[in-house]
Biotite code that builds the C-alpha atoms (Angstrom):
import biotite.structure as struc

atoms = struc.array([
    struc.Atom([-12.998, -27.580, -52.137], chain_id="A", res_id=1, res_name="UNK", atom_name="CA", element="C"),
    struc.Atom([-10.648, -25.481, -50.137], chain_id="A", res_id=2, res_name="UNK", atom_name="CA", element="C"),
    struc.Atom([-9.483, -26.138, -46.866], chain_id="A", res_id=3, res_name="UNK", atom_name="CA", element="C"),
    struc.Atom([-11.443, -23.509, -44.822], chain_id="A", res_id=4, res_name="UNK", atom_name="CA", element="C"),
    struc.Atom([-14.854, -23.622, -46.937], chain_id="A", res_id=5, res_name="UNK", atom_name="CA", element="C"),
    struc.Atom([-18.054, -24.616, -44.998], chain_id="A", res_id=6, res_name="UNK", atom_name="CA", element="C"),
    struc.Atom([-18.527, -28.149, -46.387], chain_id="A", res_id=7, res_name="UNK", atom_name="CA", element="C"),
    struc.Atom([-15.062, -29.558, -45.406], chain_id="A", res_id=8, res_name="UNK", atom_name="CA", element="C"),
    struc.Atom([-15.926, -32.419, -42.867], chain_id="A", res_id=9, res_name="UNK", atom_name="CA", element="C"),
    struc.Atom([-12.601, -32.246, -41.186], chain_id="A", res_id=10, res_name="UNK", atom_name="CA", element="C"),
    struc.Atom([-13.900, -28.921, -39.633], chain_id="A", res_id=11, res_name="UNK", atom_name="CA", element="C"),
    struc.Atom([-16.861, -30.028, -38.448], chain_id="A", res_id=12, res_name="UNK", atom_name="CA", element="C"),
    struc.Atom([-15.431, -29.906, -35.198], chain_id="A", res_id=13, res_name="UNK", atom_name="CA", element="C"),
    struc.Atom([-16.311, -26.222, -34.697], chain_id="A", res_id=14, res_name="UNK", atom_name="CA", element="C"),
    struc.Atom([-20.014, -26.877, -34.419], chain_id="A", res_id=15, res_name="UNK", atom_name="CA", element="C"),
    struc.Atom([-19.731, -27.512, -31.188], chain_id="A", res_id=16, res_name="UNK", atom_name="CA", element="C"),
    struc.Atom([-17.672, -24.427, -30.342], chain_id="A", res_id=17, res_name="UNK", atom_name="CA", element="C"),
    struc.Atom([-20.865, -22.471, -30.473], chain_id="A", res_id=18, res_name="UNK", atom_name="CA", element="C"),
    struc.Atom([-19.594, -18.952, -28.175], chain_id="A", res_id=19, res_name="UNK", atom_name="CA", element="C"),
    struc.Atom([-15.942, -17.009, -27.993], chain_id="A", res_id=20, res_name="UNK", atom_name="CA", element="C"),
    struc.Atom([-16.016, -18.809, -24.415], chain_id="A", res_id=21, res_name="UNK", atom_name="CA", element="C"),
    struc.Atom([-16.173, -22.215, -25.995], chain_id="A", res_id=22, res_name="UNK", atom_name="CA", element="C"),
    struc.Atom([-13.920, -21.374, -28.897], chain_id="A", res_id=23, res_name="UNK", atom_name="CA", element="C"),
    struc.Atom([-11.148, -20.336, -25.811], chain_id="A", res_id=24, res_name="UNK", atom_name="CA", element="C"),
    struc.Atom([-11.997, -23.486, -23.605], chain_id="A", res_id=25, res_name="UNK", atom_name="CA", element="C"),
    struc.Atom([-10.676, -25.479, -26.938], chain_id="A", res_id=26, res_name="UNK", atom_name="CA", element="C"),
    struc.Atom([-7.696, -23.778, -27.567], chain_id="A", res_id=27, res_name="UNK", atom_name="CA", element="C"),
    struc.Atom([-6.797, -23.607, -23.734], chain_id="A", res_id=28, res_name="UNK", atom_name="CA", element="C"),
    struc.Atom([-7.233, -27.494, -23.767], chain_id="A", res_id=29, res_name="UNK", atom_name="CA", element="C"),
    struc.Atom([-5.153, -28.110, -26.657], chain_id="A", res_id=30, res_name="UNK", atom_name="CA", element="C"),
    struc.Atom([-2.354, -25.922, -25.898], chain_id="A", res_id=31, res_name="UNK", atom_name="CA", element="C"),
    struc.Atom([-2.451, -27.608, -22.485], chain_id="A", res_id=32, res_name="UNK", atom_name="CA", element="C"),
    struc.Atom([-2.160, -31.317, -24.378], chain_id="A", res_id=33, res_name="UNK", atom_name="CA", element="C"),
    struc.Atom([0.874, -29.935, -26.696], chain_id="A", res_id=34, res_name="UNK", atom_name="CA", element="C"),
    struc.Atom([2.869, -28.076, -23.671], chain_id="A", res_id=35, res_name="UNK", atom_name="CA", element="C"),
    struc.Atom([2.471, -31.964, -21.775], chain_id="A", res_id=36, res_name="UNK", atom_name="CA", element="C"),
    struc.Atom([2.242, -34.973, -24.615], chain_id="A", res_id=37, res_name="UNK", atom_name="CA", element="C"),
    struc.Atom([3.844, -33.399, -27.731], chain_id="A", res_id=38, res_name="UNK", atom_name="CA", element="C"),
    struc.Atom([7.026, -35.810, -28.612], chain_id="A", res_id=39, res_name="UNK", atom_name="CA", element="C"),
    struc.Atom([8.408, -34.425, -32.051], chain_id="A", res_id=40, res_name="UNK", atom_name="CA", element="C"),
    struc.Atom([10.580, -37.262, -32.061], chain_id="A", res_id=41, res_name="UNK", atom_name="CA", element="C"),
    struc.Atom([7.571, -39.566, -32.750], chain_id="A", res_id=42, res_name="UNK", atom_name="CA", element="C"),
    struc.Atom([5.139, -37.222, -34.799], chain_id="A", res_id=43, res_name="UNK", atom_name="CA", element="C"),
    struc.Atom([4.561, -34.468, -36.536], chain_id="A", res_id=44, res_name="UNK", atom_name="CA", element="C"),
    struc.Atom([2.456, -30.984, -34.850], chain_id="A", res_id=45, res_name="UNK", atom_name="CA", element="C"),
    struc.Atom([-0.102, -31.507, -37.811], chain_id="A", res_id=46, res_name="UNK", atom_name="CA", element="C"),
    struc.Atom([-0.411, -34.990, -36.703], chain_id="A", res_id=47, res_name="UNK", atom_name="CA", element="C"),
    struc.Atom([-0.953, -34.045, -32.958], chain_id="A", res_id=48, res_name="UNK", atom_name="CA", element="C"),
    struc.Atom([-3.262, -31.537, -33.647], chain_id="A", res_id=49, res_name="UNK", atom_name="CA", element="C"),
    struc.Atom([-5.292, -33.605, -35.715], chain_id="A", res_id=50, res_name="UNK", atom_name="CA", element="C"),
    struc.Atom([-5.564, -36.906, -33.802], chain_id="A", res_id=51, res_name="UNK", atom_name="CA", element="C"),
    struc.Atom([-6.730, -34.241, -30.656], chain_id="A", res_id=52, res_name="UNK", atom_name="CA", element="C"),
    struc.Atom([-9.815, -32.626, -33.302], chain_id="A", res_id=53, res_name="UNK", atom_name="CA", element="C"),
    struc.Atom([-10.874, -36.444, -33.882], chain_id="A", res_id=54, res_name="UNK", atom_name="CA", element="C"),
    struc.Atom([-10.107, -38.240, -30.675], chain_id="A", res_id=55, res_name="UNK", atom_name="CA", element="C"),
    struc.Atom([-10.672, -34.980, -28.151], chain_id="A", res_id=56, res_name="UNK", atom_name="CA", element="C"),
])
């Protein structure tokens, strides 16, 4: 299974992103999280990123 095929669990977060305005409320939200918390000294982007899709 490849990373961006419909079946991969670890994008099931996108069901809930169900119009463009929800999709940009997301991203808005995350950059928001990475411009205020992100410490690369302690962990990596792909980490950050990651714990935000499973812990909101």
């Amino acid at each position: 299974m490849g990373d961006f095929e419909e079946d991969n669990p670890l994008l099931s977060f996108l069901d809930g992103l169900t119009n463009e305005k929800a999709i940009h409320q997301y991203i808005d939200r995350l950059t928001s999280r990475i411009v205020m918390k992100y410490d690369p000294e302690w962990e990596s982007l792909n980490e950050f990123v990651w714990d935000y899709v499973e812990n909101g």
